[in-house]
C-alpha positions as CSV (number, residue, x, y, z in Angstrom):
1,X,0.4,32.5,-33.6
2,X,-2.9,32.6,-31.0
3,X,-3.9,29.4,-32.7
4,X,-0.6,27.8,-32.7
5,X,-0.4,28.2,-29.5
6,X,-3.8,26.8,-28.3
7,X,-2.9,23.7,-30.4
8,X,-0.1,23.3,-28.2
9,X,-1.6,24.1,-25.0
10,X,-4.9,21.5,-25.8
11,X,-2.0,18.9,-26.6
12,X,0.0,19.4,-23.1
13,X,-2.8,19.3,-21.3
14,X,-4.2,16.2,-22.9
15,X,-1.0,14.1,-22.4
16,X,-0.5,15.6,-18.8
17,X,-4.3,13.9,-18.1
18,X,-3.1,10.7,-18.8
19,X,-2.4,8.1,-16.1
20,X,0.2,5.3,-15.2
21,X,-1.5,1.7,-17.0
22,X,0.1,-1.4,-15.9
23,X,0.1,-4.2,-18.1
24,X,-0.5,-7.6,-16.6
25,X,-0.8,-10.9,-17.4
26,X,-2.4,-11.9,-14.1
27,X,-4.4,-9.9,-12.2
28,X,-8.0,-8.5,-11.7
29,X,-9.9,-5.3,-11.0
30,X,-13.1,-5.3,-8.9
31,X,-15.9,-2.3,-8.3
32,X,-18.8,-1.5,-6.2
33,X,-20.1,1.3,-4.8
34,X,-18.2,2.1,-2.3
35,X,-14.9,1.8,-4.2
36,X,-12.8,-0.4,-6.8
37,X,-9.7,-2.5,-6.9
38,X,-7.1,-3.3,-9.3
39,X,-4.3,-6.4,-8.5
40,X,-1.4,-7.8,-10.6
41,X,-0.3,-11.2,-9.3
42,X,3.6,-11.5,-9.3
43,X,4.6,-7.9,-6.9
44,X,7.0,-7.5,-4.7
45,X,5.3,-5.9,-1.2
46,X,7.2,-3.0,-0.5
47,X,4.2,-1.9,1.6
48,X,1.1,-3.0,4.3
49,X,-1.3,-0.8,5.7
50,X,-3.6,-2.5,8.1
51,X,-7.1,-1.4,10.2
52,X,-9.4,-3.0,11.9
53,X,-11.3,-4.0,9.1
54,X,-8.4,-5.4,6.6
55,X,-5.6,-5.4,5.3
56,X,-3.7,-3.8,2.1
57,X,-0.5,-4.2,0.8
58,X,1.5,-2.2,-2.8
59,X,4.9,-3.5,-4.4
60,X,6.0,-3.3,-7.9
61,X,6.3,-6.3,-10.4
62,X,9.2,-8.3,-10.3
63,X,9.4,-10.6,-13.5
64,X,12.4,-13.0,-12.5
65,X,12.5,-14.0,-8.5
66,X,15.0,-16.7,-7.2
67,X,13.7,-18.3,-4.1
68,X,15.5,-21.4,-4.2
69,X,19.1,-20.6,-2.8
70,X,20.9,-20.8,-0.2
71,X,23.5,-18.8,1.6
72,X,26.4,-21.1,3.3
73,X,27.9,-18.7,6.0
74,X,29.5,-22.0,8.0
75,X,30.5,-24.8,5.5
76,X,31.6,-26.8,8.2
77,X,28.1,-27.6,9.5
78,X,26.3,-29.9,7.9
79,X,22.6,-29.5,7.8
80,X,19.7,-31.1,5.3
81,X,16.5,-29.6,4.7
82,X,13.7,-31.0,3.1
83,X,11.3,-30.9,0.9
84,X,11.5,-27.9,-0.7
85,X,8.6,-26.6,-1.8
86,X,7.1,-27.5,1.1
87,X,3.3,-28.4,2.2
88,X,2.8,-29.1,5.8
89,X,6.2,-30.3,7.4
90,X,9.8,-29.1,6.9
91,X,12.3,-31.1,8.5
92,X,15.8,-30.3,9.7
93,X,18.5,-33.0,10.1
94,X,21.7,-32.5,11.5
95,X,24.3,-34.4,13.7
96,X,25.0,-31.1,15.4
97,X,21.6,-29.9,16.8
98,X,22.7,-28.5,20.2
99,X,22.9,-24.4,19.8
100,X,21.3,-23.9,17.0
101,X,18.4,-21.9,16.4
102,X,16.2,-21.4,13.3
103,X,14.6,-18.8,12.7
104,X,11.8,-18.4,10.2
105,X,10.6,-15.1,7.8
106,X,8.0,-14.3,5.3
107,X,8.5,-12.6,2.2
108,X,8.3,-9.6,4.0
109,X,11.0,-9.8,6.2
110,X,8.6,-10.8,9.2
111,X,9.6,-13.6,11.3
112,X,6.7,-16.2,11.7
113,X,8.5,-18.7,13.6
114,X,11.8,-19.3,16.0
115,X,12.8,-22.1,18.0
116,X,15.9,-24.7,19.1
117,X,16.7,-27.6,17.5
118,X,15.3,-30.1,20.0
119,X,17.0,-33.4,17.8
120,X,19.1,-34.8,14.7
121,X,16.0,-34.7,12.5
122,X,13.7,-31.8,14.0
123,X,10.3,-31.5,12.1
124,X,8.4,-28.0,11.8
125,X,4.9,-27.8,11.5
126,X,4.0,-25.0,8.8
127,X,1.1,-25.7,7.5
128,X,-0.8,-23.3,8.8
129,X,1.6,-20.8,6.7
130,X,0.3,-19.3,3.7
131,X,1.7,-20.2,0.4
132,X,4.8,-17.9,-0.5
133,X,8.2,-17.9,-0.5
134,X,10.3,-18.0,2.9
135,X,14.0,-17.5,4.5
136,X,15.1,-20.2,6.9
137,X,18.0,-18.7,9.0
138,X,20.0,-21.9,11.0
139,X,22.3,-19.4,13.1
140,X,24.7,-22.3,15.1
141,X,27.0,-21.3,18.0
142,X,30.4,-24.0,18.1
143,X,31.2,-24.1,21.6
144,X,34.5,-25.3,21.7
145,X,37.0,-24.4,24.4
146,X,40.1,-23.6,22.7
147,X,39.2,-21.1,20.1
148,X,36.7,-17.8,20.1
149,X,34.9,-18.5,17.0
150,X,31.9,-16.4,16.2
151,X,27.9,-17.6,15.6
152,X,27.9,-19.1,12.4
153,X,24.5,-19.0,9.8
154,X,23.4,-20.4,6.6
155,X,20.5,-19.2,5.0
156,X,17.9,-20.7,3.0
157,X,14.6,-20.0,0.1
158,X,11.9,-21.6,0.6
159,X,8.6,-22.2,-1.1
160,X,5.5,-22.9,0.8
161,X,2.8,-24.6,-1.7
162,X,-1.0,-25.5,-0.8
């Protein structure tokens, strides 16, 4: 019985040292002496911790991402954007440009950029963005005299390449 149960207790204590392995087909690890680092390439950040000296983010893996969409909260306004994936301009062309701002956000929900449509076809500089994916929010306010009508929005994905 005294042996029985030290085979059990070495067992326990052998699978209770084991640690979380994540399995990767991108990524790398790095050491030195001060520390090491392991990365996976396709996360999700659910997290950023920044100091003076850097900056670190965590997520979890998400295999299947769609970030070409868009969500069409005012079918009545008719906007074009273009290209998608996008380099170093992204243009926005509408008849209707007066009242309408767009509003730009990073993967993480951080808003990069926000400004009024200034003509029909109203070009946006973003290449100094980083390569990701992006929301484009067009949030358009109808200003017309006989009815109350709310602000109206459509929503797009967008991928930033080079």
């Amino acid at each position: 019985m005294k042996r029985r149960t030290i085979v059990v207790f070495s067992l326990l204590s052998t699978l209770s040292a084991t640690a979380q392995e994540v399995v990767s087909s991108q990524g790398e690890s790095y050491s030195n002496v001060t520390g090491s680092i392991d990365f996976t390439i396709g996360e999700v950040v659910i997290n950023t911790e920044t100091s003076g000296a850097g900056e670190i983010t965590q997520g979890f893996h998400q295999t299947n991402w769609n970030i070409l969409s868009v969500e069409d909260h005012a079918p009545s306004y008719e906007v074009t954007i273009f290209p998608n994936p996008l380099e170093d301009v992204l243009s926005i062309e509408t008849s209707k440009f007066d009242n309408v701002t767009y509003t730009l956000y990073d993967a993480q929900g951080k808003m990069v950029m926000q400004n009024k449509l200034s003509a029909e076809q109203t070009p946006i500089q973003v290449g100094q963005l980083v390569q990701g994916a992006y929301t484009l929010e067009l949030n358009y306010n109808q200003t017309n005299q006989n009815s109350l009508s709310s602000p109206k929005r459509k929503i797009y994905k967008l991928v930033k390449i080079h």
